[in-house]
C-alpha positions in Angstrom: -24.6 6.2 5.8 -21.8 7.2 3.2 -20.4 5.2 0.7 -17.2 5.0 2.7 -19.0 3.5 5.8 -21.3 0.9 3.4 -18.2 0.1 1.8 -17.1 -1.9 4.6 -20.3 -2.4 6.8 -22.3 -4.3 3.7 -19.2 -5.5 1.5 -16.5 -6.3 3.9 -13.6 -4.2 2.0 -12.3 -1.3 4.3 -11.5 2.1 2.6 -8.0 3.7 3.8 -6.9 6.7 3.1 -3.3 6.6 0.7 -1.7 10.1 2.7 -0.3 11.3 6.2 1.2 14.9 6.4 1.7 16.9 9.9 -1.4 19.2 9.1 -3.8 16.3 9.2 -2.7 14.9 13.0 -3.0 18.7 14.3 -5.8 20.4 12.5 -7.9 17.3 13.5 -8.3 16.3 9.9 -7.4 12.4 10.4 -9.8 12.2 12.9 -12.7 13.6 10.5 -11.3 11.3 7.8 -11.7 8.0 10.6 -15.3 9.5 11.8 -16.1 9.5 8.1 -15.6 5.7 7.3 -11.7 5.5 6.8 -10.0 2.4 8.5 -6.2 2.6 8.0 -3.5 5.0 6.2 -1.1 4.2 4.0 2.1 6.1 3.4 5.1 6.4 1.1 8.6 7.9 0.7 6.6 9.8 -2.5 3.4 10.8 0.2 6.4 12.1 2.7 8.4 14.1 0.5 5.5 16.1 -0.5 4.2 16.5 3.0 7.9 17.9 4.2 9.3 19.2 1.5 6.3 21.1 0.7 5.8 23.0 3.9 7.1 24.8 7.0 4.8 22.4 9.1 7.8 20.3 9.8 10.5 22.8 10.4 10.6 23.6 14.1 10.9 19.9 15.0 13.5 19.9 12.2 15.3 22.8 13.1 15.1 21.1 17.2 16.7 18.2 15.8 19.6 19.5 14.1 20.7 21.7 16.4 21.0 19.0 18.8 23.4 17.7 16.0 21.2 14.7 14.7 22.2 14.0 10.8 19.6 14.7 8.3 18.5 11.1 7.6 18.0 10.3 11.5 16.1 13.6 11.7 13.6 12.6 8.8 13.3 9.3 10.5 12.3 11.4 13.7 9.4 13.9 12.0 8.3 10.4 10.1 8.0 8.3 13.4 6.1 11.5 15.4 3.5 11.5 12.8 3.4 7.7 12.3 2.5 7.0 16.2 0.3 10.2 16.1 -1.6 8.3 13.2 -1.5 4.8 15.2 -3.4 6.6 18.0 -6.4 8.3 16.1 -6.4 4.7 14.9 -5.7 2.5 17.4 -10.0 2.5 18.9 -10.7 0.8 15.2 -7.9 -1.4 15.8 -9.1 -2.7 18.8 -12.8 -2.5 17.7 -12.0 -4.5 14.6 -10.3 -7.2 16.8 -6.9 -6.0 14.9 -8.4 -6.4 11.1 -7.9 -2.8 10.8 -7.4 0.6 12.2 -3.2 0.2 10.6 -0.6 2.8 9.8 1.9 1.9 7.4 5.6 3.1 7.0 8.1 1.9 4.4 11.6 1.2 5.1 14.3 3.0 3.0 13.3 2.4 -0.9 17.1 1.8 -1.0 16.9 -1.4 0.2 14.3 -2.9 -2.3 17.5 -5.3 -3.4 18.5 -5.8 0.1 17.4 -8.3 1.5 19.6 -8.4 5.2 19.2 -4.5 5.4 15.3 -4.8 5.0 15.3 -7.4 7.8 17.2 -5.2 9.9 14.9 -1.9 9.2 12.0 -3.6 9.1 13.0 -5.1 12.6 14.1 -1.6 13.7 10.9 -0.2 12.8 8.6 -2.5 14.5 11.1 -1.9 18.0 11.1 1.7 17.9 7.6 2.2 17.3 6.1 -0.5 19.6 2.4 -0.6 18.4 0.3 -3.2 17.5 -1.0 -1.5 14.8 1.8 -1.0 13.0 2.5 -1.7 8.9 6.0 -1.8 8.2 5.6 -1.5 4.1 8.5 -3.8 2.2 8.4 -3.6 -1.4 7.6 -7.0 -2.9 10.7 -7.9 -4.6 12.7 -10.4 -5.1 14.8 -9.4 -2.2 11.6 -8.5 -0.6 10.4 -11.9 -0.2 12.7 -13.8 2.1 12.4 -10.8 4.6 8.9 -11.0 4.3 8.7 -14.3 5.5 11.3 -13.9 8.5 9.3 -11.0 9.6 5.7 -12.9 9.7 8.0 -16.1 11.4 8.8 -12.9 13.9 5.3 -12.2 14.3 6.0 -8.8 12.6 2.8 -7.2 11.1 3.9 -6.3 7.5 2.3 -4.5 4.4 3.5 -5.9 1.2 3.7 -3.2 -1.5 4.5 -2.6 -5.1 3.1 -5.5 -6.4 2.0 -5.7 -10.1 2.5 -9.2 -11.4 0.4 -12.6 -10.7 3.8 -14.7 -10.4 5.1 -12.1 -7.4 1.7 -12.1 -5.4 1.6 -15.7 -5.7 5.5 -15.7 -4.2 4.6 -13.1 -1.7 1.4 -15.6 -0.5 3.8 -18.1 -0.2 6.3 -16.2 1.9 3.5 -15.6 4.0 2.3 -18.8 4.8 6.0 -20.2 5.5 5.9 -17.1 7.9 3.1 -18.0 9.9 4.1 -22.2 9.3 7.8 -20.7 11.3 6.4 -18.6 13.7 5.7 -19.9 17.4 2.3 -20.7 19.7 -1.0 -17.7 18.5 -1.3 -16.4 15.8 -4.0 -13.9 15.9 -1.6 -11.3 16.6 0.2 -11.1 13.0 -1.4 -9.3 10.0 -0.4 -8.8 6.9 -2.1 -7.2 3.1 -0.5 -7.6 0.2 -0.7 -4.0 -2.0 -1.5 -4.6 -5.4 -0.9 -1.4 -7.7 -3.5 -0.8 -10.2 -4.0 2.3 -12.0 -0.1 2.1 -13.1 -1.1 -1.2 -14.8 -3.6 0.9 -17.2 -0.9 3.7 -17.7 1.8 1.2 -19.2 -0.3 -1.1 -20.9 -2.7 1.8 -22.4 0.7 3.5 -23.7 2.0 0.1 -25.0 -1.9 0.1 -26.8 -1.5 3.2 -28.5 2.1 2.3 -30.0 0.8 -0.7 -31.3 -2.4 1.3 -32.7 -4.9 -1.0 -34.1 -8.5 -0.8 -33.5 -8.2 -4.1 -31.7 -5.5 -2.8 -29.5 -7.3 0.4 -28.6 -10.5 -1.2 -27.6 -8.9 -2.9 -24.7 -7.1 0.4 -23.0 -8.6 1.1 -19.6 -9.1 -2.5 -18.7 -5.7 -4.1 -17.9 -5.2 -3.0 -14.4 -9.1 -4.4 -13.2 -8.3 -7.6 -14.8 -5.2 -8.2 -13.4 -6.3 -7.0 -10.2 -9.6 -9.0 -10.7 -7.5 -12.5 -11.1 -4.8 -11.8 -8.1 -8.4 -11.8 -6.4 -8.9 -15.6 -7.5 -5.2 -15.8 -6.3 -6.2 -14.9 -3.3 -9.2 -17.0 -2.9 -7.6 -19.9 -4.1 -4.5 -20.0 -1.8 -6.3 -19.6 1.5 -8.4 -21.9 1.4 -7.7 -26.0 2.3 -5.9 -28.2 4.5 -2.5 -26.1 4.9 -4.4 -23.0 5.3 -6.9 -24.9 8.0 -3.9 -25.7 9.8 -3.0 -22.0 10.6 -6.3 -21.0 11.3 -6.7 -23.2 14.0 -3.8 -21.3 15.6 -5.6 -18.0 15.1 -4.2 -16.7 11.6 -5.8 -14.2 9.9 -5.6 -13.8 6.0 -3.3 -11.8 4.3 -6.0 -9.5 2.5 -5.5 -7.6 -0.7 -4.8 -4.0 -1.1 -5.7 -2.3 -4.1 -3.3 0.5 -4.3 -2.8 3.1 -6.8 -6.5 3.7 -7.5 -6.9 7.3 -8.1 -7.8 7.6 -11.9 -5.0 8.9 -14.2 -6.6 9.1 -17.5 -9.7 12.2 -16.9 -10.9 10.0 -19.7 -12.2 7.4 -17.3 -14.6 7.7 -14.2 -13.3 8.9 -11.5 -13.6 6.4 -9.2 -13.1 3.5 -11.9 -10.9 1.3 -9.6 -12.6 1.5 -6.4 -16.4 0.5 -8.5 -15.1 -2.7 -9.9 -12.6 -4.0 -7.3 -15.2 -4.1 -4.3 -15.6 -7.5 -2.2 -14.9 -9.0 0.9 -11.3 -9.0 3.0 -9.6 -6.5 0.9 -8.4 -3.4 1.3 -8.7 -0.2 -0.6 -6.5 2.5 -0.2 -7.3 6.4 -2.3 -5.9 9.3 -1.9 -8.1 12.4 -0.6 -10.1 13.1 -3.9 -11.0 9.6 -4.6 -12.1 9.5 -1.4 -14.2 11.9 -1.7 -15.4 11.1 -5.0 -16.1 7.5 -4.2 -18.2 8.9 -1.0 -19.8 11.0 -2.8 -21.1 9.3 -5.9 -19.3 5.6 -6.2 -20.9 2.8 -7.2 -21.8 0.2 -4.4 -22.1 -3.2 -5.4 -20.0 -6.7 -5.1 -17.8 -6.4 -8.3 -14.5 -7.8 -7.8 -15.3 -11.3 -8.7 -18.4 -11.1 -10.7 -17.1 -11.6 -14.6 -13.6 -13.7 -14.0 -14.1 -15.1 -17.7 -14.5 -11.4 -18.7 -11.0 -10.9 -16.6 -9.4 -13.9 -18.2 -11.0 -12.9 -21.6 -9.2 -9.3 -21.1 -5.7 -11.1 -20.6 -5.7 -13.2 -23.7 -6.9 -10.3 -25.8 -4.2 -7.8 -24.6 -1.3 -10.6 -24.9 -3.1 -11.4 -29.0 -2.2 -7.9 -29.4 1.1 -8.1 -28.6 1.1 -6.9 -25.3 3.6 -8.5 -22.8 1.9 -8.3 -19.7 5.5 -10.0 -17.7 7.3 -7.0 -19.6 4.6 -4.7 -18.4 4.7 -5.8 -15.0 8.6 -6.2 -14.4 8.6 -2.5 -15.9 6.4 -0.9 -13.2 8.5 -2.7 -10.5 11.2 -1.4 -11.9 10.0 2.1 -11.7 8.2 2.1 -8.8 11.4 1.7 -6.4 13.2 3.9 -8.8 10.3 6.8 -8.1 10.3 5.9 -4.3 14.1 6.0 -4.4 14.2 9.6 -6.3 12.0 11.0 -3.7 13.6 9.9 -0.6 16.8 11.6 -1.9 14.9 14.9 -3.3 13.8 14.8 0.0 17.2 13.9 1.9 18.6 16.9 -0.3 15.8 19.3 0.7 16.2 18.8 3.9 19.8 18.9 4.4 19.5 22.3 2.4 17.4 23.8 4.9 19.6 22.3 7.6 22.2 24.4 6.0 20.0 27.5 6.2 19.4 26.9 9.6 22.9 26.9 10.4 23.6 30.2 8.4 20.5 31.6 10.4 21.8 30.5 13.6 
């Protein structure tokens, strides 16, 4: 057995792989990936502007599509959706085997809309009509705006994946506009799902940078440890909050929990191990989603053991050092949110641009 497949058979997290691109669905890739130990895919306006953008494996359907005169965006939305339901059935057998834990496919409505809170409603509802699956993620960033939509969608019985998450204060908002979801919505429950996607490595990049500024020898000893922390106390979050009376209550209808989702776990600094925040973020009813290489690295040669709640002094010990030092960890956090829809955002337009360039070519060719 791989690490991938102990990963979830002995420690109850389940491995997903952070990428979807055309090549995977038809060289018969995914399917490897899933045979392998992978258990859901998560995607991104950043993960589908590479995949497009970057190749001619989209540009016949493309091409199809605006010469039937469909506008750039509702073309993208088309070549997304194909390979979105193409990834739902590889993955709908560990859907159904899983009893609808896992075996999801996320897609994110337009990073445009992270303020927005009527127009992620409406996508998000849009989404979940036009590709009907059960096993469908619809990703909304975890925003202020974010939140009441959040919680009409779960009151809708919408699956939803929660993402760009950073701070305790927001996860511990974006349980609560769970809960009120599943309090609103009608009769079973076992159909609804949700994870909550916590960002880690982009924790370390900020705070590490904010270390080196500051410069001290204090300062410098705590780089690399920020993101596990935090990630290691939104665990506690997590335990905490679904657990007594109110959360009995919904159970007894069939709710399931929202499970965390450590996201952003591919190591940026090649001063750290590679696999650094899959090792010490690995416990039961959470998610964690790497890109191919840590993947691949974690099967390989990652560290199997129940970590993600084994030192939460340590964790809380890590927090008061960093804010001793002078580091602002509700600065750091507000920051990253900040910049994560802004990057999501920049790549949906690169990508809107791209494409309506090569419609442009197209037409010249034609």
């Amino acid at each position: 057995m791989g690490n991938l497949r102990a990963l979830h058979d002995e420690y109850d997290q389940s491995p997903w792989l952070d990428n979807l691109k055309r090549g995977y669905l038809t060289s018969g890739q995914l399917q490897e990936w899933i045979d392998r130990g992978v258990r859901g895919i998560t995607s991104n306006p950043t993960i589908f502007q590479k995949a497009i953008a970057g190749g001619s494996d989209y540009d016949e359907q493309f091409a199809s599509l605006t010469q039937a005169g469909d506008s750039v965006t509702d073309s993208y939305w088309k070549l997304v959706t194909q390979d979105i339901e193409a990834a739902l059935a590889a993955l709908r057998p560990v859907y159904d085997e899983s009893g609808g834990v896992d075996g999801f496919v996320s897609v994110e409505v337009a990073p445009e809309l992270a303020n927005d809170t009527q127009g992620t409603i409406d996508s998000a509802r849009h989404l979940h009509e036009t590709i009907d699956q059960p096993n469908l993620y619809v990703k909304i960033p975890g925003t202020k705006a974010g939140l009441p939509a959040i919680q009409q969608m779960i009151a809708e019985r919408r699956s939803i994946n929660v993402t760009l998450l950073f701070s305790l204060e927001r996860y511990g908002e974006v349980i609560e506009a769970y809960l009120a979801g599943l309090e609103a919505a009608e009769g079973d429950l076992s159909a609804v799902s949700s994870v909550a996607s916590f960002f880690v490595s982009r924790v370390d990049t900020e705070v590490d940078r904010r270390l080196d500024a500051i410069g001290t020898d204090e300062a410098k000893a705590l780089k690399g440890k920020a993101a596990v922390a935090n990630a290691q106390l939104a665990y506690q979050l997590f335990l905490e909050r679904f657990d007594g009376p109110r959360w009995d209550a919904l159970v007894a209808r069939g709710a399931k929990v929202q499970r965390p989702l450590w996201a952003s776990t591919s190591t940026k600094n090649p001063d750290f191990p590679d696999t650094l925040y899959v090792d010490t973020l690995i416990g039961p009813h959470t998610v964690n989603t790497m890109p191919d290489q840590t993947l691949l690295d974690f099967d390989d040669h990652g560290t199997l053991a129940r970590t993600v709640d084994a030192d939460v002094d340590e964790a809380k010990a890590t927090m008061a050092a960093l804010k001793a030092v002078g580091v602002d960890i509700d600065d750091v956090t507000r920051v990253l949110e900040e910049e994560g829809v802004s990057s999501f955002t920049k790549s949906f337009d690169e990508l809107l641009d791209a494409l309506s360039t090569k419609a442009e070519a197209l037409r010249g060719g034609a």
